[in-house]
N, C-alpha and C positions, 0 to 999 in steps of 0.2 A: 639507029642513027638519028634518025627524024625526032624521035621522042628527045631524045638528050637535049637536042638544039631547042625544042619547044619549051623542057624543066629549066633551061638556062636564061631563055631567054623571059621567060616568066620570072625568075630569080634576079634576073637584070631589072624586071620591073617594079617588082616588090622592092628592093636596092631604094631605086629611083623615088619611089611613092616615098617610102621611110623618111631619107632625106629632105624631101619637100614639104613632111607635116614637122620635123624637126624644125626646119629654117621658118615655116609658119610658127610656130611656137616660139621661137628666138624672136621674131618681129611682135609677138603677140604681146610676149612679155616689154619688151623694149617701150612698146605703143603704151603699154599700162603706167610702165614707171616713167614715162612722160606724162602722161594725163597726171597721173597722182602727185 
């Protein structure tokens, strides 16, 4: 029981991480094609 809650909630964070280097990327690009 304990492990499941641990692979999930790791799973939730990896999720999380994913998203936040996507929307880094989206602003990254955005910042470029202003500068350019």
């Amino acid at each position: 029981m304990q492990k499941a809650e641990q692979k999930e909630k790791e799973k939730r964070q990896r999720e999380r991480l994913r998203s936040l280097e996507l929307q880094r990327d989206k602003l990254h690009k955005a910042a470029w094609s202003v500068l350019l």
